[in-house]
N, C-alpha and C positions, 0 to 999 in steps of 0.2 A: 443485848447482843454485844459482844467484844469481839468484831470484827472493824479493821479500820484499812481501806485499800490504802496501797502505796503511788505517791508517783500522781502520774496524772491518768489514773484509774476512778471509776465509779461502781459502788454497790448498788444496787435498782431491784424490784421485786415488778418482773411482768403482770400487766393489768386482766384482769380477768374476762377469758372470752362467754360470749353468750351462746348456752349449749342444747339452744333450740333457734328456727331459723324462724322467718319472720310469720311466714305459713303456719307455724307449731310444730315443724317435723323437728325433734329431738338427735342433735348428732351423737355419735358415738367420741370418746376422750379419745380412739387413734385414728381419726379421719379430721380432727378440727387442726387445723393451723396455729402455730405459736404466734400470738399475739406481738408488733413490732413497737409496742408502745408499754412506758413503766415508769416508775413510780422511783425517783431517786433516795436511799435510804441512807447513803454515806459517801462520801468523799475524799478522795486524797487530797496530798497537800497544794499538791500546784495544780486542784482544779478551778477555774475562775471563772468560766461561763454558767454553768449549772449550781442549784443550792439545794439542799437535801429540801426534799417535797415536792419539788420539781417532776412535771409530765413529762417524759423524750419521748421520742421515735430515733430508733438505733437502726442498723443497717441490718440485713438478713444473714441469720448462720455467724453472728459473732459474739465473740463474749464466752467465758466462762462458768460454765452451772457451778453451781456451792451451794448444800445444803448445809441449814445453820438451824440447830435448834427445832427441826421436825419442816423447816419452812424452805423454800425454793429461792433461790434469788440468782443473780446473775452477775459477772464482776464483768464489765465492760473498758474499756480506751476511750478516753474520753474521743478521739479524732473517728470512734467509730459512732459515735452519737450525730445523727441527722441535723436534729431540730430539737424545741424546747417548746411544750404548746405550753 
């Protein structure tokens, strides 16, 4: 992938949610929630707190979609990242 954010920007690929519930009932893909946690895949230059492989929790409704290569990902601010598990 030759994608490289700018700035103090993060590339992240959302973790995947589980798409039956604990019961067994199976949800539908437009009734599940976008997942607020992800998988750091790139980093700008002046990012310092997070390192590519890194787990976040980001804030809800932020960030940019970019699809790269058939794959989903999300370009995020780093000031809008939460947490780091």
């Amino acid at each position: 992938m030759n994608f490289k954010p700018l700035g103090e920007r993060v590339l992240v690929k959302r973790t995947e949610v589980e798409n039956k519930t604990a019961s067994g009932i199976y949800i539908p893909d437009n009734a599940k929630e976008k997942p607020h946690t992800a998988t750091v895949e790139a980093i700008g230059s002046k990012v310092e707190d997070v390192k590519v492989g890194d787990t976040i929790v980001f804030e809800q409704f932020r960030g940019t979609e970019l699809n790269l290569e058939g794959q989903e990902y999300l370009v995020l601010n780093v000031e809008n990242i939460i947490g780091v598990m």
